[in-house]
N, C-alpha and C positions, 0 to 999 in steps of 0.2 A: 504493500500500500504506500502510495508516494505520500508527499506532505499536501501537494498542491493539488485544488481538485475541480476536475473539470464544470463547466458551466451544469452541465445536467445533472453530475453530481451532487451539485449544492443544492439547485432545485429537489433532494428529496431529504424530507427533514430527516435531523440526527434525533436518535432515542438513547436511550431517555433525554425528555427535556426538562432543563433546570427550571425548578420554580420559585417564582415572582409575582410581584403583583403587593396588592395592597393588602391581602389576607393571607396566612401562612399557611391558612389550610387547605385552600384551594389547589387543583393541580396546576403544573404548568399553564399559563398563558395559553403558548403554540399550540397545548394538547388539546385543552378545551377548544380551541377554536375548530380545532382536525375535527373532535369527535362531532361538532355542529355541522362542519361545513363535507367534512371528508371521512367519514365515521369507517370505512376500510382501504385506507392507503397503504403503501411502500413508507419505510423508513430506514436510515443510516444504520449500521450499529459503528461500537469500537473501532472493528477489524474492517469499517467498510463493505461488508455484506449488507444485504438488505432483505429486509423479512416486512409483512403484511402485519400491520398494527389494527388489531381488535376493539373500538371505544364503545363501542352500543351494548347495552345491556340483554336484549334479546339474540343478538349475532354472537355475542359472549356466551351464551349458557347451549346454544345451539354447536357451535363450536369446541367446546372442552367435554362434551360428553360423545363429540364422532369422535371411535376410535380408528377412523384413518388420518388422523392427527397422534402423532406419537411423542413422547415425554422422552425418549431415548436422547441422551446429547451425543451416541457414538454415532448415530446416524448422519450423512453428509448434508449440509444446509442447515442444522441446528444454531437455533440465534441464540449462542452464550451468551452469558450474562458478564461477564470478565474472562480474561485469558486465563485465570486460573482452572475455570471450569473447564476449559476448550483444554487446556493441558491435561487435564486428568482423562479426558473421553480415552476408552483404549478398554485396558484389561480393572483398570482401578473400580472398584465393587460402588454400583449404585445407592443410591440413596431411596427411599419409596417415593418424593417425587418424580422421581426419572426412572419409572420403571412401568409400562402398558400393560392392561391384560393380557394373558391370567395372571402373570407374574407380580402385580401391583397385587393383587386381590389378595395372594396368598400369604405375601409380607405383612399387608395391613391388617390380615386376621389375625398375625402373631402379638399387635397393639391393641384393638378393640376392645376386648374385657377390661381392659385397666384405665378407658377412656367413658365407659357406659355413664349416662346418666345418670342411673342410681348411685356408682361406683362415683363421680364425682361427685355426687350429692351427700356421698358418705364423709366425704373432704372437708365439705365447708364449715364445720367445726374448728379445725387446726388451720384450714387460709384463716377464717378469720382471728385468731388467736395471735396467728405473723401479724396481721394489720394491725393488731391494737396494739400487740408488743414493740413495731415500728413507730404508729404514734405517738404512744407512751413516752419513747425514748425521744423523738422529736420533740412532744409538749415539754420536755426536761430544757430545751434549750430558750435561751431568751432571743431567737430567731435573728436575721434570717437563717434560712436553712435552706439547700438545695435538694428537694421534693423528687430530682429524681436521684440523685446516690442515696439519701436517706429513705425514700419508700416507694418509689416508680419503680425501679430496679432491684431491693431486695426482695420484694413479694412474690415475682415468678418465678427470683433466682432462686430462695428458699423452698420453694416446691418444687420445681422440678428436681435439685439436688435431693431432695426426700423422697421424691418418688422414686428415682433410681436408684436413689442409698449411695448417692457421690458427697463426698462432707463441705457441708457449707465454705467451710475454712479455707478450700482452694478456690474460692468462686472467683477470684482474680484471677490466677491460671484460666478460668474457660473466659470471662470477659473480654481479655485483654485481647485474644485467639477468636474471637468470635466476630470484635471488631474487624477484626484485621479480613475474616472471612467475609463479613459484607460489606466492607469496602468497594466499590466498584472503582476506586483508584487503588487496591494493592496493587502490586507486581504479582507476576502467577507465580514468583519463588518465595515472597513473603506469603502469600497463603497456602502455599505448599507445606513450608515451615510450620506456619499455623496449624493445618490440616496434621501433618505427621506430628507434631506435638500433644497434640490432642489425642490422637490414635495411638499413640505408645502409652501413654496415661490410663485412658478406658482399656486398653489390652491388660495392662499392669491388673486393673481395677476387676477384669473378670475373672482373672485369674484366683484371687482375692476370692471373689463371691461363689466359684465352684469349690474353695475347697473349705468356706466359713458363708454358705449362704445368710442373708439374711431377708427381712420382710420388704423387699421392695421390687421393682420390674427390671433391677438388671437379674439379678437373682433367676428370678422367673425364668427370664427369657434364656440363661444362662442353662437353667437347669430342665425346662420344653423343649428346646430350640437348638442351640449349641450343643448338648452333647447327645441328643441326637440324631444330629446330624441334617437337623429341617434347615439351618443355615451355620455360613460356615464363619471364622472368628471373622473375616475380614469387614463381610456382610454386617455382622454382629456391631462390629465398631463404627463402621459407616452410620447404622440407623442410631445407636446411642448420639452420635456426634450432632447428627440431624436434632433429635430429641433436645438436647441439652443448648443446644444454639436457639434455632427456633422457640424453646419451648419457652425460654424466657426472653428475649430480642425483640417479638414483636408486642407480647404483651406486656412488658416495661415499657416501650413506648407508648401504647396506645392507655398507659394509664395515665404516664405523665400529659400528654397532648389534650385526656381528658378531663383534668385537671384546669389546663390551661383555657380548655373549650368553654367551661362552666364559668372558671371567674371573667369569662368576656361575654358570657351571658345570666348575670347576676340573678334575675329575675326568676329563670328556669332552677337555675343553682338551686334557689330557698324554695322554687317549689319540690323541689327531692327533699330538701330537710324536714319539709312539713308533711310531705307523702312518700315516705321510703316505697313504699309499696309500686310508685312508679317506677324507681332503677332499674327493673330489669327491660321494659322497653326504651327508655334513657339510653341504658347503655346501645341498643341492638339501632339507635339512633346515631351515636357518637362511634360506630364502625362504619359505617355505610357514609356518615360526615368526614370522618380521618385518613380511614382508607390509607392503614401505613404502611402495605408493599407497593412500593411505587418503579418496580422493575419489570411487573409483568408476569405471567405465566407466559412461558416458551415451550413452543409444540415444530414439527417439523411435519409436512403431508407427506404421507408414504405411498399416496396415488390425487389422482388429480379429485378438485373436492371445491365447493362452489360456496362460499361462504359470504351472504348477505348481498347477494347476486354478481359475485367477482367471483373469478377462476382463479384459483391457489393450486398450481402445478405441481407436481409428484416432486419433492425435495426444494419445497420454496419453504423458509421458516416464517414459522406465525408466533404472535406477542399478543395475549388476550390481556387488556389494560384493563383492571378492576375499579380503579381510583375515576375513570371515567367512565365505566360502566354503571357505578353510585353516583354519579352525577346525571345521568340522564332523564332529559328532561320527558321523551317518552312514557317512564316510568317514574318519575319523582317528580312532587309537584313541588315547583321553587326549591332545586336540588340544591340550592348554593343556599338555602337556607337551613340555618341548624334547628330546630324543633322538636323536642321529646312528644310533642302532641300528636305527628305525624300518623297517618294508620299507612300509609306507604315504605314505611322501612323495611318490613321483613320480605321488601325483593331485594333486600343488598345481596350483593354476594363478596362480601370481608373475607369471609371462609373461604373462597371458593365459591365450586358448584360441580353436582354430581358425586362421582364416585372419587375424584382429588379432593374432595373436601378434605379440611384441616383435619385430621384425625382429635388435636386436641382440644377443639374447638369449645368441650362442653367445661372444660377447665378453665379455658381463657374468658367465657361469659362469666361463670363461678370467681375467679379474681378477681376481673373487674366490677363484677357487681360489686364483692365484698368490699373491694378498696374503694370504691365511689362511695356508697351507700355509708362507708364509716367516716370515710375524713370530710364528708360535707355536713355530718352530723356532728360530729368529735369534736369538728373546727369550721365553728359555724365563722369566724372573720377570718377565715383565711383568705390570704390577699396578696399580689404579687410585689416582691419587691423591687422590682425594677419594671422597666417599660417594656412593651412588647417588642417596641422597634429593637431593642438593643440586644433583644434574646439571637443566641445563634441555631439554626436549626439544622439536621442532620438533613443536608440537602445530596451529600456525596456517597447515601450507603442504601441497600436495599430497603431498608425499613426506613422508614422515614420517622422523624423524632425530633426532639429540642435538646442540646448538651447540657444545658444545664435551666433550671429553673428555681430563683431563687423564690421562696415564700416568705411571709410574716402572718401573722395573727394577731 
């Protein structure tokens, strides 16, 4: 790929687009405009490939449930998300987003019991127990206090470590490794790094749990899974890796963002204090508002395949955008409007849609309810310390987020 690019190159926009504007939570500018004026076009990536950008909410859900669209990134035309990803394509063990039927089916059945509704509702005893014990320790201070290292980011990190039985204690080792993975400016050797860093850790770790199981899902999977042979350690580490990134990445951010959602809509805020019993549509509002993967789901056509009346040819990559498929105005009425009153939210698709839905989806509601629902109550003046203009937002990494947010009360 040269440096300099021709006139018709430029003509097709680059993705992701950086966002701006006068709202932080809005996407992109250029996307919003794509998904009104040009809701399935061609876009740029990194490497200069170009893949078919998905914005409508109805071509979105129609499209990630044809399986002649495939999640494989070995296959040619795959629109990686970074060169590290593109580096690993080959023999390196997938992850359950990258992997098609049957093969997806049979991994995620090895997760589901330990994601069930009941099963997470048996949870939210001890989430919430982390949440007050977080505030607690925040109320101790005479503020400010930055809202997400003190409770955005411990709260998923604490449970997911629990659920797997990894010790809170090195949650800096996965952090630090985690960033560096959804960075979409690492180099493919700093996340390489990252990645094998991580993977010799959790390999240590299973080892550990097959011969001193304990009560948690490495254990499990350790003792169903691994030594019988249903998958193998490499497989084994890949999904832990998955699990332990994700599982607190996106929902740290979208706690803190929803945080910040609320104290810029004051009014809404004190209606959750005065009706808990709202939060849980509140929240299923402030996903479908935040929308904080903002890289996409990336598919590659394995045969030719007609998506929203364009031809997407056998080995052209497709980018189904979620963050503007919650915005459409098709489907949401005044979608750049925030409103817990909405009866139009439960078409977001935050999670997904289909059979990629988030596996831990019902965990990530279960958090954020509990963290919403308690620090709007706990701390009823909580108030931001500084100005919105001045906050930095995580505009350079798959999840999208805020680095720091200070609060006061």
């Amino acid at each position: 790929m040269t440096d300099v690019l021709t006139e018709q190159e430029e003509a097709v926009p680059f993705y992701p687009m950086e966002r701006g504007g006068s709202c932080p939570f809005d996407p992109a500018n250029q996307l919003a405009a794509l998904a009104e004026e040009q809701p399935i076009t061609k876009v740029r990536l990194w490497n200069g490939n170009h893949a078919w950008l998905v914005t409508r909410n109805a071509d979105l859900r129609a499209a990630i449930s044809d399986r002649r669209l495939s999640c494989d990134p070995r296959l040619p035309g795959f629109p990686h998300v970074t060169a590290f990803v593109e580096t690993r394509r080959g023999d390196a063990p997938r992850t359950l987003i990258e992997m098609d039927f049957p093969e997806h089916t049979t991994y995620r059945r090895m997760l589901t019991k330990d994601f069930l509704y009941k099963r997470v509702e048996a949870m939210r005893p001890r989430i919430q127990e982390i949440v007050d014990g977080l505030i607690d320790r925040m109320l101790e201070s005479t503020g400010p206090v930055d809202l997400v290292a003190e409770f955005a980011l411990p709260v998923p990190s604490l449970v997911i470590c629990e659920l797997l039985g990894v010790p809170y204690d090195d949650h800096e080792f996965f952090q630090i490794r985690s960033n560096v993975l959804f960075a979409r400016d690492a180099t493919a050797e700093q996340a390489m790094k990252a990645f094998q860093e991580l993977a010799v850790y959790l390999g240590g770790m299973m080892q550990k749990k097959a011969a001193q199981p304990g009560d948690d899902l490495t254990s499990r999977l350790v003792a169903e899974q691994l030594t019988t042979g249903a998958i193998g350690p490499d497989s084994l580490v890949a999904m832990l890796i998955l699990l332990l990134t994700a599982g607190h990445e996106t929902t740290a951010n979208m706690i803190s963002l929803s945080a910040l959602t609320l104290l810029q809509h004051p009014e809404q805020m004190a209606q959750l204090r005065d009706k808990p019993e709202m939060v849980p549509d509140a929240v299923e509002e402030l996903l479908r508002y935040l929308t904080v993967a903002q890289s996409g789901a990336r598919r590659v056509a394995t045969e030719d395949i007609e998506i929203g009346g364009h031809l997407v040819k056998a080995g052209e990559g497709v980018i189904l955008a979620f963050d503007t498929a919650n915005r459409d105005t098709s489907v949401f009425a005044e979608p750049e409007v925030f409103d817990i009153h909405r009866d139009d939210t439960g078409q977001h698709v935050a999670f997904g849609f289909g059979s990629h839905q988030c596996v831990g989806q019902q965990l990530a509601r279960a958090e954020l309810q509990i963290a919403v629902r308690t620090l709007v109550q706990r701390v009823p003046t909580l108030r931001l310390a500084q100005s919105v203009d001045s906050l930095q937002f995580r505009k350079d990494m798959a999840v999208y987020g805020v680095q720091e947010l200070p609060v006061s009360w």
